[in-house]
N, C-alpha and C positions, 0 to 999 in steps of 0.2 A: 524681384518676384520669387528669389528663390527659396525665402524664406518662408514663402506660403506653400512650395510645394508639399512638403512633408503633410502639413494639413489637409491638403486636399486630395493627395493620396488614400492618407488614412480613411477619411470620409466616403470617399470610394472603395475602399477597404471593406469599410463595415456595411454599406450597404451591398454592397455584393454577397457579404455574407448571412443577411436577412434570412433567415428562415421562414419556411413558410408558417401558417399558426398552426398549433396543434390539431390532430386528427379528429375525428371522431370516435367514438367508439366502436369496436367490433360491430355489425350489423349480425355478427353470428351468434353474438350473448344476447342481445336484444331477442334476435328469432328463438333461440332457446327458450329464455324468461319467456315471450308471448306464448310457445308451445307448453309451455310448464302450469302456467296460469289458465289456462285453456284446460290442461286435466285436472288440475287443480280444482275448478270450477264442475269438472263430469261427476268424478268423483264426492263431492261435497252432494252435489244433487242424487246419488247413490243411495249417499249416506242420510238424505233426506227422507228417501222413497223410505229405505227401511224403517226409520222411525215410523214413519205412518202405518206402515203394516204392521209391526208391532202392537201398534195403537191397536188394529184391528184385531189380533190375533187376542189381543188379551180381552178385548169389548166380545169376542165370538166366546172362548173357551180358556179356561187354564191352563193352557199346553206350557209345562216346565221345558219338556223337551224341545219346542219350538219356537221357544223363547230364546232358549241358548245358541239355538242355529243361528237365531238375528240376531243377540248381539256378539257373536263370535264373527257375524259377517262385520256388524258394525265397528267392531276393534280393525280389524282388517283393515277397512276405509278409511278407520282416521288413522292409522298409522302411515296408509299412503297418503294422506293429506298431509301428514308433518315430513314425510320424505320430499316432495312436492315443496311444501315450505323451507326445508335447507336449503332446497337447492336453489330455488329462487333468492337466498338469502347470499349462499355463495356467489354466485354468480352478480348481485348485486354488490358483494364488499370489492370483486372484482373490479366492477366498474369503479367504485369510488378510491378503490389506491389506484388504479390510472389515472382517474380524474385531479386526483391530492396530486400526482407526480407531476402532470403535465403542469398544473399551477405550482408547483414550485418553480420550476422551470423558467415559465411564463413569468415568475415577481422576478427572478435571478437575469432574466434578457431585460424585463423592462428596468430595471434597476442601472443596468450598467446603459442602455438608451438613453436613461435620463441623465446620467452622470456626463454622457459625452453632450448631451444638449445645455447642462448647465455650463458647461467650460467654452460651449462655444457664446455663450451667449455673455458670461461675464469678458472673451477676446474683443467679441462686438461693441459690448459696454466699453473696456479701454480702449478702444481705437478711435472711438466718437463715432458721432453723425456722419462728418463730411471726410470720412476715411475713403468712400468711394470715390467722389469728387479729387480729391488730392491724390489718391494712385493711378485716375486716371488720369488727370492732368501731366502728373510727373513723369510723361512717357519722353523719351529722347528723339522718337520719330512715328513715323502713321503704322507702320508697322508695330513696332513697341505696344501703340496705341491698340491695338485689332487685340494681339496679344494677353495684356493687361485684360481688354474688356470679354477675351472666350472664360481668363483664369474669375473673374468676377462673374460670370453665368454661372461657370462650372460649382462653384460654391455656394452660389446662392439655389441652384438644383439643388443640390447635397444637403445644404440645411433644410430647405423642403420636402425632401423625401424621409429625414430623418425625421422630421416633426410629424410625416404620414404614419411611418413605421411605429412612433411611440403611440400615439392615437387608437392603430390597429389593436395595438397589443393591451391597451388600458381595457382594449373593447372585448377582446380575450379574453381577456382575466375575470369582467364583469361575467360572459358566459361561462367559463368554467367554475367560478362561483358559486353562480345560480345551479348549474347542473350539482354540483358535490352538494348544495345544501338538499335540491331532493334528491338526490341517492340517498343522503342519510337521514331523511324524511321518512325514505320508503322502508330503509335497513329498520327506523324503529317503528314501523307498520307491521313489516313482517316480523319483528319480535313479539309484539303484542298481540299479534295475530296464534305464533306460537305458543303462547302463554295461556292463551285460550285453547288451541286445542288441544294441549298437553291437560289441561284441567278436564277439558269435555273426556278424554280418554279415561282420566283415573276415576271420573264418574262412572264410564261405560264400564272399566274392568269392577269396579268395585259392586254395579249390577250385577257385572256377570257373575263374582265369585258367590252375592249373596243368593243369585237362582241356581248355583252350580250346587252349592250346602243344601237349600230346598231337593233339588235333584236326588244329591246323591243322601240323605234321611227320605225321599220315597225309597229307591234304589234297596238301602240296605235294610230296608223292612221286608222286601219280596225277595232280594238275592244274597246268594250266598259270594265271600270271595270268588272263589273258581267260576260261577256263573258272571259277575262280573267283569273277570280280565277274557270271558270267553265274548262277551258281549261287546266290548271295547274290540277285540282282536277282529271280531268280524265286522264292524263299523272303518274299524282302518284299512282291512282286507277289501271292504268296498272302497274306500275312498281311492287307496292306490289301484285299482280296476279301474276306475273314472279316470284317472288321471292317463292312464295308458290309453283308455279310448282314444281322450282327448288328443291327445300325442300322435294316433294314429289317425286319426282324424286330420290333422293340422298337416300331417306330411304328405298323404292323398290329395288336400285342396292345392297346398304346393305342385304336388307333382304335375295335376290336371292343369293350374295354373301356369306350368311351365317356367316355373322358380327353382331356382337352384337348391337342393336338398340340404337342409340345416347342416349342419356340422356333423363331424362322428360323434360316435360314445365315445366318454371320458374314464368308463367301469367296463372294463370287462375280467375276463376269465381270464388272461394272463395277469391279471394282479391279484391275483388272489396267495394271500400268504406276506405282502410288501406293502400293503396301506397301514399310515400311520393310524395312531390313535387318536380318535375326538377328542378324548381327554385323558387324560393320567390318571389311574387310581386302583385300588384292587375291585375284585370282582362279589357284586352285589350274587348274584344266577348267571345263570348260564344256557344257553340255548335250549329247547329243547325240555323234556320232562322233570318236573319236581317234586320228588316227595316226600311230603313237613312232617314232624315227628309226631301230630295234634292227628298225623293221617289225609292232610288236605294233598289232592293232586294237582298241580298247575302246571299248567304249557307254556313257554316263553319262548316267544319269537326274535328275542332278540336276547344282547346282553346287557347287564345292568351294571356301571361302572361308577362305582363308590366315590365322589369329589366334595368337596366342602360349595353347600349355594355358593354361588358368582364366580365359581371358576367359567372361566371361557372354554366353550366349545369349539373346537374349530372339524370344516369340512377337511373329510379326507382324500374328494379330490374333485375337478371343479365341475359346475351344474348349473341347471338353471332351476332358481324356488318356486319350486311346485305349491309349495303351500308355508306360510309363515302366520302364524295364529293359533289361538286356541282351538284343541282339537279334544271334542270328549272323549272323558278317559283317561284323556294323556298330559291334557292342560295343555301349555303353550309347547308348539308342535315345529318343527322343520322339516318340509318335505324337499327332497332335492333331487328332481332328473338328471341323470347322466347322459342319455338317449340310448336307444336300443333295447329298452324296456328294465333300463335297469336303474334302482331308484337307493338310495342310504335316506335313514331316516332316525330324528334327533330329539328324541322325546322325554317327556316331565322337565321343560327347561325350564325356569324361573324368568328372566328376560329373552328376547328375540329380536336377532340386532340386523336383521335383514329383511327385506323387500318383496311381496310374492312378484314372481315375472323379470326380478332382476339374475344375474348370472353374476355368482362369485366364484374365487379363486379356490385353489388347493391351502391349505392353512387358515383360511379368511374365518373370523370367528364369525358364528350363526346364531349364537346365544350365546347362556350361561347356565351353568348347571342350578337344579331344582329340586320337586319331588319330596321336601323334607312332609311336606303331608301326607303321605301316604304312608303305608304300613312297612313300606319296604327301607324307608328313608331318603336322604337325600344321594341322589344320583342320579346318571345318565341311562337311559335306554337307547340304545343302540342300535340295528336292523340293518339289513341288507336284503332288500326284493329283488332279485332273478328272473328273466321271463324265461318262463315253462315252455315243453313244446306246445305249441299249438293253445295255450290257455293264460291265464291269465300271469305278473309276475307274482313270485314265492319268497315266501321269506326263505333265507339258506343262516346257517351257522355265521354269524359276525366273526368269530377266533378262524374261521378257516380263510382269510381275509387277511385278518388285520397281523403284523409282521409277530413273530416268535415273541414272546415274553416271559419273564422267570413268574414262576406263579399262577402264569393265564394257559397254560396244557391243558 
């Protein structure tokens, strides 16, 4: 008998080392994805309503200007509709490299299961039929006998179990199959789902810019430049008031709610003079009064930072987006709370590479630079709002801020 021990060892061996089957996947990517698709779904109905008001607005009156409100909301929504769809997208490639891993896995077990089931079965083939029969007989005594017939259980269990174990695992394989083929069912769902709203988008911008041109040929029949950047300055003047309401508003409902008080400001008054630059480049204007040689006077609230379109802008320190979208005037806009009523703002960008409601880092790019339609050229606007005593926040000097630079005095 002793030549079967080693066999029946190993046998035992390997099932003890069974592994259970593969996991499941996280229940917390799943609850994610169903929260994700879930705003996914608000948002598209959003983005539905305004179409129809639209519809309405234009069936009532030619409102240019009210036109551009809706679809500057409606860029808005689909761009969180396509933030929405990456992430649902990540989140899904996630699951399918788990799902590829564990079935690699899963063919590499059953592979070497089957290898140990083939060699036992080509042992069983040489030994014959009446291998049992003749090792039992061959015992020397009744003891021998007991002996022989536990080591003839014990392996006929073992090759039983092993035949369970290869079974389970065939059955494995089958379901992690089925799963990785709809995950990548769904990954090319939500591609084409993306393809579409990247389309529906470049319709909506290409709307907007041809009501923006309408817009601004009424505009420059009745205003003069200087009337225009004063009309713009107080349209933003208002927005950043709204935004600070909102802010103050949101931290009362906390308080009364008995919720912990958001986080501090990210800006204040000891950084003033050590914040980096948005961007690199020499200086378009500068804060403050300007007076053109033609005789024009203009006020500029902020400063205007000369880059080549699609340089990257990055925040100079972190926030949460108040506002991400076209904003008239200024075209595509970044607005960014600090809290404590202090706000940077990132204007004439070309693209807009962030989220309103989401909160990015210090350096985290916010865009791209833009602006080359305008009279000034391509560059960045820049801003720093302040909250005033007792009043709303102010724009202050950007260079009294942002760290020394040769040229920028």
């Amino acid at each position: 008998m002793s030549r079967y021990l080693p066999t029946i060892l190993a046998l035992i061996g390997l099932l003890s080392a069974v592994t259970s089957l593969s996991a499941q996947q996280p229940d917390e990517i799943r609850r994610e994805i169903q929260e994700s698709q879930l705003r996914l779904e608000q948002i598209r109905e959003e983005r539905a309503q305004l179409q129809r008001e639209m519809a309405q607005v234009r069936s009532r009156v030619q409102n240019v200007s009210g036109e551009l409100q809706n679809i500057e909301r409606q860029i808005s929504a689909s761009r969180s509709v396509l933030a929405e769809i990456d992430f649902q997208s990540e989140a899904t490639l996630v699951q399918v490299e788990r799902t590829t891993s564990e079935l690699l896995r899963s063919r590499d077990e059953l592979r070497e299961r089957q290898a140990i089931v083939n060699r036992r079965l080509r042992d069983i083939y040489k030994l014959g039929p009446l291998h049992t029969a003749r090792v039992l007989l061959g015992a020397d005594s009744f003891t021998d006998l007991l002996n022989r017939y536990r080591y003839m259980r014990v392996i006929a269990a073992s090759d039983r179990a092993l035949m369970t174990s290869v079974q389970a695992l065939e059955n494995e394989l089958n379901r992690q199959n089925l799963e990785l083929q709809e995950g990548l069912r769904e990954l090319a769902r939500l591609r084409d789902s993306q393809i579409g709203e990247v389309a529906e988008l470049r319709q909506i911008e290409d709307t907007h810019q041809r009501t923006l041109q309408e817009f601004r040929s009424q505009e420059r029949a009745t205003m003069t430049r200087l009337e225009q950047l004063d009309a713009d300055e107080a349209r933003m003047a208002s927005m950043v008031t709204e935004l600070e309401r909102r802010r103050l508003e949101e931290e009362r409902s906390r308080e009364l709610a008995g919720l912990p008080a958001t986080t501090g400001a990210t800006l204040g008054s000891a950084d003033a003079g050590i914040l980096e630059w948005p961007v690199e480049g020499d200086l378009a204007y500068r804060f403050g009064i300007e007076q053109r040689p033609n005789g024009t006077v203009l006020r500029w609230n902020g400063i205007g930072i000369r880059a080549a379109v699609g340089t990257p802008v990055r925040a100079v320190r972190p926030g949460t987006v108040a506002l991400a979208g076209p904003f008239e005037g200024y075209g595509p806009s970044v607005i960014l709370s600090h809290g404590d009523g202090y706000y940077t703002l990132y204007l004439y960008l070309e693209e807009i590479g962030v989220v309103q409601g989401r909160i990015v880092e210090r350096g985290q790019v916010v865009g791209t630079v833009g602006g080359q339609s305008t009279p000034e050229g391509a560059r960045l606007e820049f801003q720093i709002r302040a909250p005033a005593s007792g009043g709303a926040p102010q724009a202050l000097d950007p260079l009294q801020w942002l760290r020394p630079r040769a040229g920028a005095e």
